[in-house]
VORO-54915 format. One record per atom (N, C-alpha, C): residue in one letter; z, x, y. Coordinates in steps of 0.02 Angstrom, whole numbers, padded with zeros to 5 digits, always signed. Last residue first. Example, Ala and Ser with C-alpha at 12.3 -4.5 7.8 and 13.67 -1.06 7.14 Angstrom:
2
s+00354+00642-00112 s+00357+00684-00053 s+00394+00645+00002 a+00390+00660-00284 a+00390+00615-00225 a+00390+00660-00165 
# end
This chain:
317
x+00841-00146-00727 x+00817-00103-00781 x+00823-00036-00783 x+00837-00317-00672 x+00869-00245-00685 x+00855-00213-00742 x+00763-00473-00576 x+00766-00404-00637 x+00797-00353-00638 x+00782-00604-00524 x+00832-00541-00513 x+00819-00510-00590 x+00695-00729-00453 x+00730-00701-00508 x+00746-00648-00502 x+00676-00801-00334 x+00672-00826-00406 x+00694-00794-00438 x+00729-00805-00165 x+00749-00779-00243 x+00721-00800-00288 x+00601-00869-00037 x+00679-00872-00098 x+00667-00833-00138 x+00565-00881+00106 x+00529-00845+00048 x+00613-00824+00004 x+00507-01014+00197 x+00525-00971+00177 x+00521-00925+00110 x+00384-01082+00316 x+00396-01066+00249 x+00438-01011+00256 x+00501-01185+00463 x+00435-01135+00450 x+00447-01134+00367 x+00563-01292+00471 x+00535-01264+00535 x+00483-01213+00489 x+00645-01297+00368 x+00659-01331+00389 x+00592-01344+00441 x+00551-01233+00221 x+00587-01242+00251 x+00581-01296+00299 x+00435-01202+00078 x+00454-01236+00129 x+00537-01251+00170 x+00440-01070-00007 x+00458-01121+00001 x+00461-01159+00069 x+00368-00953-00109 x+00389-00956-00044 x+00377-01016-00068 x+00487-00835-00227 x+00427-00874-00202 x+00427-00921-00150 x+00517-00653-00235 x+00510-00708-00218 x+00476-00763-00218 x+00611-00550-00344 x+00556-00585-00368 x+00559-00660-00304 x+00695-00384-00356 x+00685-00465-00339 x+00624-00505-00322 x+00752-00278-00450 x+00684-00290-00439 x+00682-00368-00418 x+00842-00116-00453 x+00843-00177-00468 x+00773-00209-00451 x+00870+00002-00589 x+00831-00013-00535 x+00826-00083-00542 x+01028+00095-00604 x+00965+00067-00615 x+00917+00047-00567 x+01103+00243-00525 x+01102+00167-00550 x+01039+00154-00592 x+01096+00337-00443 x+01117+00355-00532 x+01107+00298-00563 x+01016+00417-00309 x+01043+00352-00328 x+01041+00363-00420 x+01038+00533-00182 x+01019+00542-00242 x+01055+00455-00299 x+01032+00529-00067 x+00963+00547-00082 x+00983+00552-00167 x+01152+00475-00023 x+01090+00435-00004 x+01024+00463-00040 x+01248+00493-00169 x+01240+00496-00107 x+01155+00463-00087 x+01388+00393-00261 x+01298+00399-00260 x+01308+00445-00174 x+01516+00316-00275 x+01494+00404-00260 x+01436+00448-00269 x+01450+00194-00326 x+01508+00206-00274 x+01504+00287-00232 x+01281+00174-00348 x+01348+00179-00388 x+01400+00216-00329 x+01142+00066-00309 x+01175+00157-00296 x+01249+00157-00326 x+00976+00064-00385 x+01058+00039-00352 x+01109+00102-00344 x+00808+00047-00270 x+00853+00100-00332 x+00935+00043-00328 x+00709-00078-00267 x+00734-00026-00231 x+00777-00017-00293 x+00581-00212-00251 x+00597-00150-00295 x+00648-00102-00251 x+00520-00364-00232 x+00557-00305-00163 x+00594-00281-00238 x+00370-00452-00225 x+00433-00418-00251 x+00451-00380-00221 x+00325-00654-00219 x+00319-00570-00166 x+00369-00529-00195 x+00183-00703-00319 x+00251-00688-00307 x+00251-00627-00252 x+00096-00716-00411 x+00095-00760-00386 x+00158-00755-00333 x+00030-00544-00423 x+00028-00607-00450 x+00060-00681-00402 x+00160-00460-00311 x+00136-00463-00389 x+00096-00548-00413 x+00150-00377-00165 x+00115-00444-00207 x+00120-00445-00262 x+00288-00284-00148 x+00218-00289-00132 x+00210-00350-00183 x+00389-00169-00054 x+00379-00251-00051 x+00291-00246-00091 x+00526-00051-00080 x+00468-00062-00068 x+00455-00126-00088 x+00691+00048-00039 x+00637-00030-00068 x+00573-00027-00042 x+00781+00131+00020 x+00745+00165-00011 x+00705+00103-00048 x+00950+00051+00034 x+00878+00069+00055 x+00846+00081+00032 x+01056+00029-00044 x+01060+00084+00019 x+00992+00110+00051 x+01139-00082-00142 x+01095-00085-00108 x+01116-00027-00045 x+01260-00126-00233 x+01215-00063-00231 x+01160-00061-00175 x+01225-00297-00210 x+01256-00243-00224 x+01227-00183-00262 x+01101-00395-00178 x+01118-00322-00134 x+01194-00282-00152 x+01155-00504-00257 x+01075-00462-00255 x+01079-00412-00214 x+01271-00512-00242 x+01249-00504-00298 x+01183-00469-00299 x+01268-00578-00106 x+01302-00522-00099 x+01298-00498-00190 x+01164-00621+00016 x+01137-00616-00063 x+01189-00567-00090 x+01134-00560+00124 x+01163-00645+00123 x+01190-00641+00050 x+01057-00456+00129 x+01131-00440+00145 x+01171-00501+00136 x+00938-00471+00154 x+00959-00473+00079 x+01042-00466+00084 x+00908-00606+00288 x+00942-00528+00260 x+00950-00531+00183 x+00774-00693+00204 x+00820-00684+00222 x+00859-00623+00223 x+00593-00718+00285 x+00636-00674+00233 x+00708-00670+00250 x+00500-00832+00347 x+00554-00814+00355 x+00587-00772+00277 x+00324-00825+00435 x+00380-00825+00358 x+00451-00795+00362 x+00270-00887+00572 x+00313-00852+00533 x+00332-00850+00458 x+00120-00979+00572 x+00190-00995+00573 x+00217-00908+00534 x-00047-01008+00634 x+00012-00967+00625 x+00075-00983+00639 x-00156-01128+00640 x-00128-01076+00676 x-00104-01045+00616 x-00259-01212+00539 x-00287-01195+00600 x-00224-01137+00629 x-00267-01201+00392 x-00324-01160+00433 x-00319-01159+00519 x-00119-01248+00374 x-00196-01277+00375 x-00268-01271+00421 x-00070-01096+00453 x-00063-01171+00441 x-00129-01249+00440 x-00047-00954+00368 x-00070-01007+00396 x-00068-01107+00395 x+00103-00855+00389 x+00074-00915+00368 x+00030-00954+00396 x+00167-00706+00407 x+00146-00748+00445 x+00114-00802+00390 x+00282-00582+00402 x+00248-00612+00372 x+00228-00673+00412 x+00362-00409+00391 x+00333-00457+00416 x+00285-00518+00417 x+00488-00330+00296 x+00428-00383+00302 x+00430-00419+00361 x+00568-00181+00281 x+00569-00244+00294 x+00512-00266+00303 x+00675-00032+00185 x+00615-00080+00205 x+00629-00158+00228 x+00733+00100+00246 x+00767+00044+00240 x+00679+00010+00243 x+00776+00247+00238 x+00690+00209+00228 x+00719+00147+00211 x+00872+00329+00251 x+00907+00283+00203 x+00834+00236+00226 x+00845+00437+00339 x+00832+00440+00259 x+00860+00395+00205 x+00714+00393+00481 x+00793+00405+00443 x+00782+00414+00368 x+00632+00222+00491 x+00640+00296+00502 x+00711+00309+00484 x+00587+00094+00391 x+00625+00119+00436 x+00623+00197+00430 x+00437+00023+00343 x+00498+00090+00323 x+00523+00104+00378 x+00350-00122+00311 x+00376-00092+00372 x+00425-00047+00298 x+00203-00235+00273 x+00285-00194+00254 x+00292-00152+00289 x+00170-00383+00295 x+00175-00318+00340 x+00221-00287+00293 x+00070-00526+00212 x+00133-00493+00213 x+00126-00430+00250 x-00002-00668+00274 x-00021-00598+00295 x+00060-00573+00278 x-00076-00815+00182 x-00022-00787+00231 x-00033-00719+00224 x-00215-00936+00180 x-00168-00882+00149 x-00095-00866+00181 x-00227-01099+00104 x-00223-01062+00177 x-00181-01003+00161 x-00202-01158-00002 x-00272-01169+00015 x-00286-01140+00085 x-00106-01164-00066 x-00105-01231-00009 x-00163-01222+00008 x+00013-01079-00145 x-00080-01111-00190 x-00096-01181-00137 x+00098-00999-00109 x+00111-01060-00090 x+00036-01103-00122 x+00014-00882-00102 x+00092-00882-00142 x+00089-00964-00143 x-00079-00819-00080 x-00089-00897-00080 x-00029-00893-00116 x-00134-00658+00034 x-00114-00716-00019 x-00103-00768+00000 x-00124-00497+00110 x-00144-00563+00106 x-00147-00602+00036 x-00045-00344+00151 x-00072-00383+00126 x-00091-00443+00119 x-00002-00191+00189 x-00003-00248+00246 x-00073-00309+00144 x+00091-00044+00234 x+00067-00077+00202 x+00041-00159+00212 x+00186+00006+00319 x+00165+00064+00262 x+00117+00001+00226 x+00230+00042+00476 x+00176-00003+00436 x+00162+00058+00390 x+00378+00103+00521 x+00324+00116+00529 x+00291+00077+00470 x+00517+00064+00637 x+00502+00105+00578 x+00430+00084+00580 x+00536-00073+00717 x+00587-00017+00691 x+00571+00025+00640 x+00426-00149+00825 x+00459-00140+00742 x+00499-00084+00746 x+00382-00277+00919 x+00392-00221+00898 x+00447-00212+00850 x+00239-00346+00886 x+00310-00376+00882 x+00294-00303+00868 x+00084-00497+00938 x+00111-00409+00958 x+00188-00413+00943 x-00058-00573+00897 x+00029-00579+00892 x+00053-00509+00891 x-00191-00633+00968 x-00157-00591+00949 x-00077-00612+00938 x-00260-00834+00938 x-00215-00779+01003 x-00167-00733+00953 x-00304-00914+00894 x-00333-00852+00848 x-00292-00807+00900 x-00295-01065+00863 x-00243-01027+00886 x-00276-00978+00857 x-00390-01182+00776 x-00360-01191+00831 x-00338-01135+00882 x-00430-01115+00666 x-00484-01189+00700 x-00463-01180+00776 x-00461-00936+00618 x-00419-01017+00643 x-00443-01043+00672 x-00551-00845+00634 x-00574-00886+00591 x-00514-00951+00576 x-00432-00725+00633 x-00506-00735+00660 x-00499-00802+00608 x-00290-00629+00715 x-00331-00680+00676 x-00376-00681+00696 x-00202-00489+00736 x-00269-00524+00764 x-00302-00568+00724 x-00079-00410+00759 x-00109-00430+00717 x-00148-00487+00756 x+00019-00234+00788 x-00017-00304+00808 x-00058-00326+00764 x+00174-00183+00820 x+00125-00203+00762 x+00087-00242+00792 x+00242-00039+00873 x+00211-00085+00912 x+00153-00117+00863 x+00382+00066+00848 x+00328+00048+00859 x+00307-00029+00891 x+00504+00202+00851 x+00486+00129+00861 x+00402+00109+00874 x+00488+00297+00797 x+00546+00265+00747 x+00524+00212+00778 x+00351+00397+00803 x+00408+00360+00817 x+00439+00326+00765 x+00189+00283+00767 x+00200+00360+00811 x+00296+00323+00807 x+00105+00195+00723 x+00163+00218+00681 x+00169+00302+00706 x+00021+00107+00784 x+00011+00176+00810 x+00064+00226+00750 x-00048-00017+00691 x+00022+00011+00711 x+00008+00070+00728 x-00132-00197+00660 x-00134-00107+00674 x-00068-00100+00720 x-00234-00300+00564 x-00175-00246+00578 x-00171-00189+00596 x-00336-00432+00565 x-00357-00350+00592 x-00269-00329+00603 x-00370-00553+00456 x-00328-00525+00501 x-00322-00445+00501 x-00473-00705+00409 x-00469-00628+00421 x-00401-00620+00461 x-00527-00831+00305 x-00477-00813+00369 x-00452-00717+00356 x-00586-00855+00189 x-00622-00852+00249 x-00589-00841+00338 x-00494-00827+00106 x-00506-00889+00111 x-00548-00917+00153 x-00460-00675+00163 x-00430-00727+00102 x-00471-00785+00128 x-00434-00505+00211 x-00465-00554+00203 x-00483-00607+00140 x-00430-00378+00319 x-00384-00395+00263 x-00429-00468+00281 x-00413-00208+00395 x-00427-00278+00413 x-00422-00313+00337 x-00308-00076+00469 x-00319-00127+00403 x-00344-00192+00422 x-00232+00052+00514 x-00276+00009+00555 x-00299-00030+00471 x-00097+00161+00557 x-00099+00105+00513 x-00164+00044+00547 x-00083+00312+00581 x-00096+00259+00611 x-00115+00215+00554 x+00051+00413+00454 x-00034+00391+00521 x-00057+00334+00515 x+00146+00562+00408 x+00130+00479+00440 x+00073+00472+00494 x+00104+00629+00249 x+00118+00608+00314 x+00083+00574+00358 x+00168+00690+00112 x+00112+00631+00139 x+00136+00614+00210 x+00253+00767+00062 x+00188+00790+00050 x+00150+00743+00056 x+00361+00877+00129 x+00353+00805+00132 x+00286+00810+00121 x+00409+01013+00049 x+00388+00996+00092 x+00380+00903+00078 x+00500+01083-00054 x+00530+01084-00022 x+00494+01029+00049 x+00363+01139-00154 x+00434+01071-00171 x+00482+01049-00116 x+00312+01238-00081 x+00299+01164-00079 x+00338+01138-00108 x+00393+01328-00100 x+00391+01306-00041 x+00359+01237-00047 x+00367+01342-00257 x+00469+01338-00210 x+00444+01301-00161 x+00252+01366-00262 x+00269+01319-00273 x+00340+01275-00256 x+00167+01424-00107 x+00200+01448-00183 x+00234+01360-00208 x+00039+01326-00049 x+00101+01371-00040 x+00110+01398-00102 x-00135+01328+00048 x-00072+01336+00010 x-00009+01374+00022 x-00211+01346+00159 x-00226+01407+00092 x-00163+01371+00036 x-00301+01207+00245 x-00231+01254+00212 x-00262+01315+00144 x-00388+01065+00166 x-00370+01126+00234 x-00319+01156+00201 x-00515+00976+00116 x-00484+01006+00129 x-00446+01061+00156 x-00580+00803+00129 x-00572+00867+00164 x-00513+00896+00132 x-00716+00674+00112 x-00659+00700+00069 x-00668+00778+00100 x-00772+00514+00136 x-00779+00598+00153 x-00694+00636+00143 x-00892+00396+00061 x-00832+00433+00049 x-00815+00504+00063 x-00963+00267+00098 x-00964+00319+00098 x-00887+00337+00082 x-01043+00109-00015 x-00998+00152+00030 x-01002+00245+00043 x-01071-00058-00062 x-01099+00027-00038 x-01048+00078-00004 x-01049-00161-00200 x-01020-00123-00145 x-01044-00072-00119 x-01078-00331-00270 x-01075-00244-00255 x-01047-00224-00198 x-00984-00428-00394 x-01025-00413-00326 x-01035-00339-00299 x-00965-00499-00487 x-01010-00461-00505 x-01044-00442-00447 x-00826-00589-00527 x-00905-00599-00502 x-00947-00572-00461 x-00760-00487-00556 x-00798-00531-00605 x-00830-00588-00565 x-00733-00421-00441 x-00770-00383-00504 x-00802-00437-00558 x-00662-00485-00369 x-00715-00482-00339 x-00770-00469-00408 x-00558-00493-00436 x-00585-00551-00429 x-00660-00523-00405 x-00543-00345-00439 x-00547-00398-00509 x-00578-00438-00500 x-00584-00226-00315 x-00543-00288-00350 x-00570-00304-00405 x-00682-00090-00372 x-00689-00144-00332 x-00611-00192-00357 x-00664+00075-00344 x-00670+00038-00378 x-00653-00063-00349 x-00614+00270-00357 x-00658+00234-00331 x-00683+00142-00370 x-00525+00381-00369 x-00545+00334-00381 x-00564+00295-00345 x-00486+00551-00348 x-00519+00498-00325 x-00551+00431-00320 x-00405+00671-00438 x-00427+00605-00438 x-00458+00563-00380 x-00364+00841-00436 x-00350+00781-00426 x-00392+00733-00441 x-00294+00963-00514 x-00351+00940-00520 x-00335+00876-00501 x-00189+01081-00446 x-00244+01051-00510 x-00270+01023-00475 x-00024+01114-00395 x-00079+01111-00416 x-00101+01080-00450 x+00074+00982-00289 x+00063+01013-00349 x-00004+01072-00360 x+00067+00918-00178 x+00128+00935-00205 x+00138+00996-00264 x-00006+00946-00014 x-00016+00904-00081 x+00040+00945-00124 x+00006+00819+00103 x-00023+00889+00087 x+00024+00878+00039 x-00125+00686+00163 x-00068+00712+00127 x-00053+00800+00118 x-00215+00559+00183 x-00178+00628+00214 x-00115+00632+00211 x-00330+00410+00191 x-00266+00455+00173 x-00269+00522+00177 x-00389+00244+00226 x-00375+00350+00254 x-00312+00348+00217 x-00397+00117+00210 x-00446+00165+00186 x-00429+00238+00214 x-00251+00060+00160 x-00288+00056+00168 x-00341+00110+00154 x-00111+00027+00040 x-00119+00090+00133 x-00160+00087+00162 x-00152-00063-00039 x-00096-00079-00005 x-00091-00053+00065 x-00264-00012-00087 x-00258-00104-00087 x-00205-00118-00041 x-00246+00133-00100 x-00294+00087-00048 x-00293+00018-00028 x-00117+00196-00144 x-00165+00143-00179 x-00191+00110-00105 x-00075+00371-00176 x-00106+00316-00148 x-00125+00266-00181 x-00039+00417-00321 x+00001+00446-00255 x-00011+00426-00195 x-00058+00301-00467 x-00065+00317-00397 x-00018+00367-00359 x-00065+00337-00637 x+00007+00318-00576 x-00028+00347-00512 x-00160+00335-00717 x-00151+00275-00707 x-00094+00274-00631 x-00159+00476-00777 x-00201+00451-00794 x-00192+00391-00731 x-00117+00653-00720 x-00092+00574-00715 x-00157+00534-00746 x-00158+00780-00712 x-00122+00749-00758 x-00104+00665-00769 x-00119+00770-00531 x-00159+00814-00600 x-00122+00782-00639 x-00138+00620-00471 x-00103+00664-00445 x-00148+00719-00520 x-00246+00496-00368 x-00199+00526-00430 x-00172+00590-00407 x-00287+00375-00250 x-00272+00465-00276 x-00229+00467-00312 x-00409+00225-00255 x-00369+00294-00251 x-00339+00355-00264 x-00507+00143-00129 x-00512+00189-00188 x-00431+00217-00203 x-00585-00010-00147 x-00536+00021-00118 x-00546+00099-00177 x-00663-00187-00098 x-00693-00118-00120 x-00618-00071-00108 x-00660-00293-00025 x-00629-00269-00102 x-00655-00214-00112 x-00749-00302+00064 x-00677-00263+00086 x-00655-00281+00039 x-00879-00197+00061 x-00860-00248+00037 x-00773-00236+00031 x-00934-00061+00108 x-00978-00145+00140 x-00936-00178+00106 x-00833+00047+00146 x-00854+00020+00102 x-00896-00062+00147 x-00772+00201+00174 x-00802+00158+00216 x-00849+00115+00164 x-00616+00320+00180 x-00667+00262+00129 x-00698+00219+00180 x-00568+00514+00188 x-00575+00417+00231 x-00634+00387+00185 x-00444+00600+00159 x-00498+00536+00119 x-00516+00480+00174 x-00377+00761+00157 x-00385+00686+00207 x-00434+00660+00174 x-00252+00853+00099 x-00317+00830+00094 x-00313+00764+00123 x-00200+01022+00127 x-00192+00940+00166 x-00242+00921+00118 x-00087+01138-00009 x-00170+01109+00041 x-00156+01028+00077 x+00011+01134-00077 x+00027+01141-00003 x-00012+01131+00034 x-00058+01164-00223 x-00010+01148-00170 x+00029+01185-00115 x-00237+01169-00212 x-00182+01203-00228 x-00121+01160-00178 x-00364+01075-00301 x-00322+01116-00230 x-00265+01143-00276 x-00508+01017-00358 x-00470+01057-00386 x-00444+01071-00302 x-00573+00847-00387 x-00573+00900-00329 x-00489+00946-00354 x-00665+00705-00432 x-00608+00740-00459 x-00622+00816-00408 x-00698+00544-00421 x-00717+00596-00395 x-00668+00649-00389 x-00715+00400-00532 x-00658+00455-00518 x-00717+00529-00499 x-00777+00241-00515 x-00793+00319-00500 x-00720+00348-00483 x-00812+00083-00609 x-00776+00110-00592 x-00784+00221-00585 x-00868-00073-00621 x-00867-00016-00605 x-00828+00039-00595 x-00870-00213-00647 x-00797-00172-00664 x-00831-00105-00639 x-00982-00237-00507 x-00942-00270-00549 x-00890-00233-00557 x-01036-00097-00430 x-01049-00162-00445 x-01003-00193-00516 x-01052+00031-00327 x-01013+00000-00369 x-01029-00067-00371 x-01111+00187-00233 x-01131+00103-00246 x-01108+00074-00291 x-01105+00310-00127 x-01113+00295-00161 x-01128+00214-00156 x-01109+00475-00031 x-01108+00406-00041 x-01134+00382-00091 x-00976+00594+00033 x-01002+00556-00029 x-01035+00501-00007 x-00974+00738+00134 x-00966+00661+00124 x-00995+00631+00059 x-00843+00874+00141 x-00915+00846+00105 x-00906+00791+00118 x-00758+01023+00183 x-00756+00951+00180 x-00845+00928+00156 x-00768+01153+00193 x-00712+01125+00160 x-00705+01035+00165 x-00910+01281+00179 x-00883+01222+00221 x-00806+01190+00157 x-00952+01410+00128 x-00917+01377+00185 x-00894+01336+00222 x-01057+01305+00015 x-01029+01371+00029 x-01003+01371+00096 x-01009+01129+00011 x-01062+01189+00033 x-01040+01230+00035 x-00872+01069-00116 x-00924+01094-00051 x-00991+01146-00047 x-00892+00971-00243 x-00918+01040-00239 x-00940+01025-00140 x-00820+00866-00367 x-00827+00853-00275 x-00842+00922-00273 x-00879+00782-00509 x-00852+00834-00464 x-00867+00835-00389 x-00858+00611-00573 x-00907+00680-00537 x-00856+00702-00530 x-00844+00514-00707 x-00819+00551-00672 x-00864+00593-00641 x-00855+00329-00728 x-00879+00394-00724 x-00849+00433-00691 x-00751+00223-00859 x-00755+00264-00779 x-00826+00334-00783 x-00769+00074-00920 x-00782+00138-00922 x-00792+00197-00865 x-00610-00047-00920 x-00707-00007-00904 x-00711+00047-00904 x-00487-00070-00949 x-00523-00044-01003 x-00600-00014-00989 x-00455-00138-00838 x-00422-00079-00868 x-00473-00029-00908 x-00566-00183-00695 x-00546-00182-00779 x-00504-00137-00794 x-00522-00164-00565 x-00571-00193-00584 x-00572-00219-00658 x-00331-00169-00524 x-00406-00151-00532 x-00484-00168-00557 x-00230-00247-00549 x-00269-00275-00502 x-00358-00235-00511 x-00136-00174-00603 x-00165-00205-00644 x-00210-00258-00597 x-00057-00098-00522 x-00126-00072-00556 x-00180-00102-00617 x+00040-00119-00441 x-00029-00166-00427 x-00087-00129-00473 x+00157-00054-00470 x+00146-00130-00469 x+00088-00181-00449 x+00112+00060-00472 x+00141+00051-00536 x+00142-00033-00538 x+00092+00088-00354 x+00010+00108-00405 x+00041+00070-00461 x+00185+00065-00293 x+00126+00009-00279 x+00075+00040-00326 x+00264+00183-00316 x+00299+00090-00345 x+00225+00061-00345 x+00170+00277-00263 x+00187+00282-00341 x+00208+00225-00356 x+00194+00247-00127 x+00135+00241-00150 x+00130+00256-00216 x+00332+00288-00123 x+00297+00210-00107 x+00260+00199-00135 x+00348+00418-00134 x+00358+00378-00193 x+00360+00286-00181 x+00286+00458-00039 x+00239+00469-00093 x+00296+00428-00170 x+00359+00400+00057 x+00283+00404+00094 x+00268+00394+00005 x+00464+00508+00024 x+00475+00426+00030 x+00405+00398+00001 x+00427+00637+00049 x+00433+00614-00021 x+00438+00539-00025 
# end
């Protein structure tokens, strides 16, 4: 349930990244071959474009999505039945596979659709899209009871300013092994390998700092049920290496981490890095938080030795 209420914060905080709100979507149906349970799609998107490939299961079915697109703005993702707009994936953040087994019945979603920036200027995209499903299902008791997105390898290549970086995590375990691979530094393109405590749920690129050299955010979930999140972050340095970004314990911050018991997610808003998690009230237990929701807003700053990444503002709601 973590897994799927990550990927619900990031549909809710990046859905305004999509190509247009307002464009006009086409919808298909996804129809296997008589006996078969998986099909490949291919297709072609240009500008606001936008394809919802819609597929009836039942809950408790797996369904696996892998996306293979010529244009790495290109992303797709999964609704849930009924949902118009709230992701149970967002591609921009998990990348191109997903596998899940699934919560509900109906009728799901597949969206299909390019970035913004990319979208307004009017570039295309080819891709395939192979969409599976497995399992007979459950009753519905039993599936409420199941984890209905599960954990896998984290491979994401990512790209800003003409500087690339290839991410990848076996996310086998509580402990792992992140690596990240520049391309296209003047100077220093040597891998960077750091082992992690929990598993790559997400990995993104930006100009927080508007310097004209991006930086690579990692989000990491600790294993266990207090999904403690943390960042990994790197900076380029005038195109030619890599400097760390330093995030401080939120634990420094004894206003901004009261209530604080885990369960946060990190992702890009606009010009800013945000860390979203529940607050928990004295006789809260871990799975169940009564508070509000708090929402910290960073922007990155130069430090002594490397960029850091400060408080700007503290939302509650």
């Amino acid at each position: 349930m973590k897994a799927l209420l990550a990927c619900v914060l990031a549909g809710l905080l990046l859905g305004t990244t999509l190509a247009a709100a307002g464009a006009a979507i086409r919808q298909e149906q996804i129809q296997f071959e008589k006996g078969k349970t998986s099909t490949i799609i291919t297709g072609k998107l240009k500008g606001d474009q936008i394809v919802d490939y819609q597929l009836r299961a039942s809950a408790g079915q797996s369904m696996a999505t892998t996306f293979k697109p010529s244009n790495l703005s290109a992303y797709f993702n999964v609704l849930p039945p009924g949902s118009s707009d709230v992701a149970i994936f967002v591609g921009s953040v998990s990348g191109n596979r997903f596998k899940a087994e699934l919560p509900t019945d109906g009728v799901y979603t597949i969206r299909v659709y390019l970035m913004r920036s990319a979208a307004r200027r009017n570039e295309t995209a080819n891709y395939t899209l192979e969409v599976g499903i497995a399992g007979r299902g459950k009753t519905a008791a039993a599936a409420s009871k199941a984890s209905p997105v599960t954990g896998l390898p984290f491979d994401r290549t990512l790209e800003l300013q003409g500087i690339r970086f290839h991410v990848t995590s076996a996310n086998e375990g509580s402990a792992n092994t992140l690596r990240i691979v520049p391309a296209n530094l003047e100077i220093d393109n040597s891998p960077i390998e750091r082992t992690i405590n929990g598993t790559v749920t997400g990995a993104e690129v930006a100009d927080l700092n508007v310097d004209g050299s991006p930086e690579i955010y990692i989000y990491i979930t600790s294993a266990g049920s207090g999904s403690y999140g943390s960042l990994v972050a790197y900076s380029v340095n005038r195109r030619k290496s890599l400097s760390e970004v330093y995030l401080p314990p939120l634990t420094q911050d004894k206003v901004a981490s009261k209530g604080y018991m885990g369960q946060d997610e990190f992702a890009v808003v606009e010009s800013a890095l945000v860390q979203r998690f529940p607050v928990y009230r004295d006789t809260d237990t871990n799975a169940k938080p009564t508070g509000s929701t708090r929402q910290l807003q960073y922007k990155l700053v130069p430090g002594e030795a490397s960029w850091i990444l400060k408080v700007d503002r503290v939302v509650e709601y």
